[in-house]
ZATORLUM-574524 format. One record per residue (C-alpha): x, y, z. Coordinates in Angstrom, 1 decimal, decimal comma, m for minus. Layout:
<node east="X" north="Y" up="Z"/>
...
This chain:
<node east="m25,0" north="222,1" up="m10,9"/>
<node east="m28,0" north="220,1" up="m13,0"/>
<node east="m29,9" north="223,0" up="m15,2"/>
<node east="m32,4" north="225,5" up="m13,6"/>
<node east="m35,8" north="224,0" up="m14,9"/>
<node east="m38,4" north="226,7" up="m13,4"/>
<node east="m37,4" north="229,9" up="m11,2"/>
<node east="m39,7" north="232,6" up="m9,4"/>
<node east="m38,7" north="236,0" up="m8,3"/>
<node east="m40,5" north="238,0" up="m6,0"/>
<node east="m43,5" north="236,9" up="m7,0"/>
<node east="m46,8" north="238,8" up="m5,0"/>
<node east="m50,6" north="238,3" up="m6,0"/>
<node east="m53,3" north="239,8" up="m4,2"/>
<node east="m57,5" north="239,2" up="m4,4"/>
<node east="m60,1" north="241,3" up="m3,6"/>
<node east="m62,6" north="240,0" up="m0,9"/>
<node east="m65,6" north="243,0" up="m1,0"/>
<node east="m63,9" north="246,2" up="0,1"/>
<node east="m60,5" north="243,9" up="1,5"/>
<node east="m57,4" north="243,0" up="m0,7"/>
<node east="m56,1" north="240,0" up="0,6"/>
<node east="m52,1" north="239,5" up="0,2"/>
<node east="m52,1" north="235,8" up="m0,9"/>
<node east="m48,5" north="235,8" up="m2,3"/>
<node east="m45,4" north="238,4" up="m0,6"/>
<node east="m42,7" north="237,8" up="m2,2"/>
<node east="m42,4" north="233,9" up="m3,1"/>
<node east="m38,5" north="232,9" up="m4,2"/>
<node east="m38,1" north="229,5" up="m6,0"/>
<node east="m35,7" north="227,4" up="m7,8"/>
<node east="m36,3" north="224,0" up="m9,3"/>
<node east="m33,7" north="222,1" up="m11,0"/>
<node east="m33,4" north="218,8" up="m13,1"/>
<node east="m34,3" north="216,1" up="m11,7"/>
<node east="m35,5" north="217,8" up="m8,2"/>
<node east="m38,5" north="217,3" up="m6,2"/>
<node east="m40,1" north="219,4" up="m3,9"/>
<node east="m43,4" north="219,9" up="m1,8"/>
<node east="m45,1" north="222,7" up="m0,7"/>
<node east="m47,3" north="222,7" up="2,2"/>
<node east="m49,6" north="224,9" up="4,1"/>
<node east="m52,9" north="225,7" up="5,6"/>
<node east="m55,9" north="225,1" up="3,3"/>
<node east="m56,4" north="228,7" up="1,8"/>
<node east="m52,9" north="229,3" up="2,3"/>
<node east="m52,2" north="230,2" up="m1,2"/>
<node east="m50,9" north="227,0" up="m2,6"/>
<node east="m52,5" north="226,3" up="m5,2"/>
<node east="m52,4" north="230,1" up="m6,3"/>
<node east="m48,7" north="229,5" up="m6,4"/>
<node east="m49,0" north="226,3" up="m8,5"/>
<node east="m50,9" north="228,3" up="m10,9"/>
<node east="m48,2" north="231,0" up="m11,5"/>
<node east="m45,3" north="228,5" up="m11,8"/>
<node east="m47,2" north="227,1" up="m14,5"/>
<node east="m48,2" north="229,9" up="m16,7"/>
<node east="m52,2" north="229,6" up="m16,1"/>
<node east="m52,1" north="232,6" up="m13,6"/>
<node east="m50,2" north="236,2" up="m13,8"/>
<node east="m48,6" north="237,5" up="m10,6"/>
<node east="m49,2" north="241,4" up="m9,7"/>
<node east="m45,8" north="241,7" up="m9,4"/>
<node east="m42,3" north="239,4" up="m10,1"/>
<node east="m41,8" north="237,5" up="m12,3"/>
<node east="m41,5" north="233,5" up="m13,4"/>
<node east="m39,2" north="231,8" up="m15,9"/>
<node east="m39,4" north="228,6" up="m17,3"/>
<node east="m35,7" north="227,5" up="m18,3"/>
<node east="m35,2" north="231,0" up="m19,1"/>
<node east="m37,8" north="232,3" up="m20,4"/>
<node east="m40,1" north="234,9" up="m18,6"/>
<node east="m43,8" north="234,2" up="m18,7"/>
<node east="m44,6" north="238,0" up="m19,0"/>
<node east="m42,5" north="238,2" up="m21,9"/>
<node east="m45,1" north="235,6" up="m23,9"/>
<node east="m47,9" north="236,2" up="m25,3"/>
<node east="m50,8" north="233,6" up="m24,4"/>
<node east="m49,9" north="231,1" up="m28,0"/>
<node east="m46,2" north="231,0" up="m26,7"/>
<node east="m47,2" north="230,3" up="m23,0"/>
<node east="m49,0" north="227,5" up="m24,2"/>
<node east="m46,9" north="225,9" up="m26,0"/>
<node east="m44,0" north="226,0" up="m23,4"/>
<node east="m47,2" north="224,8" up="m21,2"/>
<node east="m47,2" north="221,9" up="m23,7"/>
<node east="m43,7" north="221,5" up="m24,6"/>
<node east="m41,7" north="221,6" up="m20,5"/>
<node east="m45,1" north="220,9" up="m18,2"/>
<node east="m47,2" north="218,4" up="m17,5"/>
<node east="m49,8" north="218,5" up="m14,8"/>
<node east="m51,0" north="216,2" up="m12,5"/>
<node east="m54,5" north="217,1" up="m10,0"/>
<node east="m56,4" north="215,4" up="m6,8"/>
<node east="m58,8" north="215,0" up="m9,8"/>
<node east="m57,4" north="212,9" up="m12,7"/>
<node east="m59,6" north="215,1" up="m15,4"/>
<node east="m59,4" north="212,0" up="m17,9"/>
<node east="m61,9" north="212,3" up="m20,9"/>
<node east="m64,4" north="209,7" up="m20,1"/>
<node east="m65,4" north="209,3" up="m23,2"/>
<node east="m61,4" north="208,2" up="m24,4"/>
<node east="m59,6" north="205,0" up="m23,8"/>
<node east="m56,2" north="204,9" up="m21,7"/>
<node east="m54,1" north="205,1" up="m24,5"/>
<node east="m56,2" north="208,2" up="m26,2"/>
<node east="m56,1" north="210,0" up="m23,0"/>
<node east="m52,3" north="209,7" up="m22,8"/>
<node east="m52,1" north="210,5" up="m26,3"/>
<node east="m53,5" north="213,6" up="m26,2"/>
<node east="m50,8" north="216,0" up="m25,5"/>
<node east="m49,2" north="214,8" up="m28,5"/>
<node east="m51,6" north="215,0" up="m30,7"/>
<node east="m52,2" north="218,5" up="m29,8"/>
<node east="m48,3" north="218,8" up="m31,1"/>
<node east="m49,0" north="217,5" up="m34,1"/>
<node east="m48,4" north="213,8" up="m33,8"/>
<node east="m49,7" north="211,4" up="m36,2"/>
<node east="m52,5" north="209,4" up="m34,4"/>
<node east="m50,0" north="206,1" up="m34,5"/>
<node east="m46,6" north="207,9" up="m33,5"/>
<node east="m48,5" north="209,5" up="m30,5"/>
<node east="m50,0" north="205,8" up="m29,9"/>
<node east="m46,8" north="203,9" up="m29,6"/>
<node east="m45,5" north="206,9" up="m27,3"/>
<node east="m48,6" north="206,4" up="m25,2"/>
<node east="m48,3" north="203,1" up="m25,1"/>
<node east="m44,7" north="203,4" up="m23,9"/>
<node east="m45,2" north="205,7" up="m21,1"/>
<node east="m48,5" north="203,3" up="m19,4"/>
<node east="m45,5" north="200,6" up="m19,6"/>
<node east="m43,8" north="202,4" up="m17,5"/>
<node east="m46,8" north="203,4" up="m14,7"/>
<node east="m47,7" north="199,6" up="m14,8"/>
<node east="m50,1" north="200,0" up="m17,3"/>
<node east="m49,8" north="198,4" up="m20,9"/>
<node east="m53,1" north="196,2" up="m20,0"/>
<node east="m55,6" north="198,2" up="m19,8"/>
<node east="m54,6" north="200,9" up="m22,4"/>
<node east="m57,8" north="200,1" up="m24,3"/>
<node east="m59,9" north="200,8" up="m21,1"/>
<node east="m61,9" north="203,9" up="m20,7"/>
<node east="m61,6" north="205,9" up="m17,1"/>
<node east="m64,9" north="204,5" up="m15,6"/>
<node east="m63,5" north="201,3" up="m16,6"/>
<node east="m60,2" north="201,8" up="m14,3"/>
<node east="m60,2" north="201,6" up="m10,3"/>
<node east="m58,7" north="205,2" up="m8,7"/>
<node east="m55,5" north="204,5" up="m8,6"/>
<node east="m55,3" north="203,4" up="m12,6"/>
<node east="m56,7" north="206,4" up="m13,1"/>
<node east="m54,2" north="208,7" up="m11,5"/>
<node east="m51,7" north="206,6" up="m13,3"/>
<node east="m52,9" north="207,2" up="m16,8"/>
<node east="m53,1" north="211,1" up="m15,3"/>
<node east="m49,2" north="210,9" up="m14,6"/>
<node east="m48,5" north="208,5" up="m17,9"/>
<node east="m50,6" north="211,8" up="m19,5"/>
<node east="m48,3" north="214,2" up="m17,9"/>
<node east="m45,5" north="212,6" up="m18,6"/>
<node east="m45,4" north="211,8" up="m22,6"/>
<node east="m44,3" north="215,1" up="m23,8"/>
<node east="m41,0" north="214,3" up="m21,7"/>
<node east="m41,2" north="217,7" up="m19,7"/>
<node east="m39,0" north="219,5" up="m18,0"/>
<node east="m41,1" north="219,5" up="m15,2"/>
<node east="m44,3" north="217,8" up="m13,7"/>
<node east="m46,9" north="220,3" up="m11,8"/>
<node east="m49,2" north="218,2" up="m9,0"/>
<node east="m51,9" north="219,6" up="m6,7"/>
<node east="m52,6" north="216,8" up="m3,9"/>
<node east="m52,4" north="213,8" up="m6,3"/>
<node east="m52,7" north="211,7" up="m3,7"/>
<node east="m55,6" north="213,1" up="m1,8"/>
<node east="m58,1" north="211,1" up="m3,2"/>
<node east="m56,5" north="207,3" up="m3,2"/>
<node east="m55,9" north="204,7" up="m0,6"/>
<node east="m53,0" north="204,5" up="1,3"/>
<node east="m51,4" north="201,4" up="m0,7"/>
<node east="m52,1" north="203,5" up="m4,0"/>
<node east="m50,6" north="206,6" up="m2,9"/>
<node east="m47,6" north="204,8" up="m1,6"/>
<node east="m47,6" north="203,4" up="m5,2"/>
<node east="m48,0" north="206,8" up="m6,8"/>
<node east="m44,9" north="207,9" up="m4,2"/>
<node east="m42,7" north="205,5" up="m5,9"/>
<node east="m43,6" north="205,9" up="m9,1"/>
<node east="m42,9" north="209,8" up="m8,5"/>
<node east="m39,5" north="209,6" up="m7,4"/>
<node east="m38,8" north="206,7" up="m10,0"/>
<node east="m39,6" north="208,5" up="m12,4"/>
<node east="m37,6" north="211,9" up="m11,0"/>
<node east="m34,3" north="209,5" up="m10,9"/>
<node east="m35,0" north="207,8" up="m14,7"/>
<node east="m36,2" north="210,9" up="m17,2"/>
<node east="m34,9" north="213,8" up="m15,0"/>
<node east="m38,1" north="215,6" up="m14,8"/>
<node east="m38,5" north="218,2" up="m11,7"/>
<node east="m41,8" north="218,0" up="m9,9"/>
<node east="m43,2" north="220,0" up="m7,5"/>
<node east="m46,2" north="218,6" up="m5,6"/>
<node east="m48,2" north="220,5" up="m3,4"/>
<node east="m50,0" north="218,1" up="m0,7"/>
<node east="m51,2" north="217,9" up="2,5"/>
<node east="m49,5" north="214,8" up="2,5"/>
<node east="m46,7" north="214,9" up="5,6"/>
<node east="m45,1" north="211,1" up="4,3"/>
<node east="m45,1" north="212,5" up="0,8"/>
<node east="m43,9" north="215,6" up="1,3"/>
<node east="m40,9" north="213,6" up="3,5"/>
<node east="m40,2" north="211,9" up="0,2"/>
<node east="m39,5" north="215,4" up="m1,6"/>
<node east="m35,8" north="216,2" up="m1,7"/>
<node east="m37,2" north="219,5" up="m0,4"/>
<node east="m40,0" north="221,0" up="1,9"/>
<node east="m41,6" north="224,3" up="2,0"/>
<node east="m43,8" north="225,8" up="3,5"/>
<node east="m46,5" north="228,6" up="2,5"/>
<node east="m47,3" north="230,5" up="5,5"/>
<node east="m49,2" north="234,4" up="5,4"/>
<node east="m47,6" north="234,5" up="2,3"/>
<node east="m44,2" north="233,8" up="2,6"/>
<node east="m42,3" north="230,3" up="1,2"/>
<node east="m40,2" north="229,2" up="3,3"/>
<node east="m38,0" north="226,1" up="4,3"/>
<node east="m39,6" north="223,3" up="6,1"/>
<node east="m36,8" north="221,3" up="8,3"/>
């Protein structure tokens, strides 16, 4: 059995809406392991990208719990979640959030830099990873300067370069053309095979999620299989 990358247990999370509390999460179970993929679909307002949040640290659960290899999330304080946010995950959005202001490379770089990297050691690494998304042209270009789907592949090169344990993505194909999200598709699952990174992608995306080695879906709060 490959290593159990990111696990949740029980996990329930409730909003209010005026007088209302809404039950967005009851009782979500999830294992991810090395080198897996898997999607999770629903309903727009279905709770998916709530989820997403918790198994990445950026939002607590009322109840259960989340563990990154291992480690609980409510046992952290917010400096430790962020660095295992920063050491194991990488995140990936319909949006690329580049920094328009940076080039390719810099934007890539960043992570590392946050982790202490000189400037050139974070560069090569960079450099390296856009290689490997198709990319070692325009690594001098800034985002404006890139069409869409260069720009969701410096996004994934960005979320990529720490060498996580696993990749977090919400839609990251919902913006692009079919021939660049079929691209992005491969790349994914290229990517899975080569560094052994687990992602889970949350799309609306019925071919992508196909790809996924597993399908679930988020239904009135509840996680469950997709056959």
């Amino acid at each position: 059995m490959t290593q159990l990358v990111l696990e949740c247990r029980n996990i329930k999370k409730c909003y209010a809406e005026g007088p209302q509390r809404v039950e967005v999460l009851r009782g979500v179970e999830l294992q991810l392991h090395a080198s897996e993929s898997i999607a999770i679909v629903g309903a727009s307002g279905s709770g998916k990208s709530t989820l997403l949040n918790m198994l990445g640290g950026l939002d607590k659960p009322d109840d259960g719990e989340v563990r990154l290899l291992d480690k609980a999330f409510s046992d952290c304080n917010e400096n430790v979640r962020g660095d295992l946010r920063n050491q194991y995950l990488g995140f990936v959005y319909q949006f690329h959030h580049l920094l328009p202001e940076f080039t390719a490379i810099e934007n890539v770089s960043m992570p590392l830099l946050i982790r202490g990297l000189s400037r050139k050691a974070a560069a090569v690494e960079a450099m390296g990873l856009l290689e490997r998304v198709g990319l070692q042209a325009r690594g001098l270009h800034k985002p404006a300067e890139l069409s869409g789907g260069e720009r969701q592949r410096v996004a994934i090169a960005r979320a990529l370069v720490n060498k996580p344990a696993c990749v977090l993505m919400d839609e990251p194909t919902g913006n692009l053309d079919e021939d660049n999200a079929e691209a992005i598709q491969k790349l994914m699952l290229d990517l899975s095979k080569q560094s052994q990174t687990a992602f889970v992608v949350v799309t609306h995306d019925q071919q992508l999620a196909r790809k996924m080695h597993r399908c679930f879906r988020l239904d009135h709060g509840k996680l469950e299989p997709q056959l």
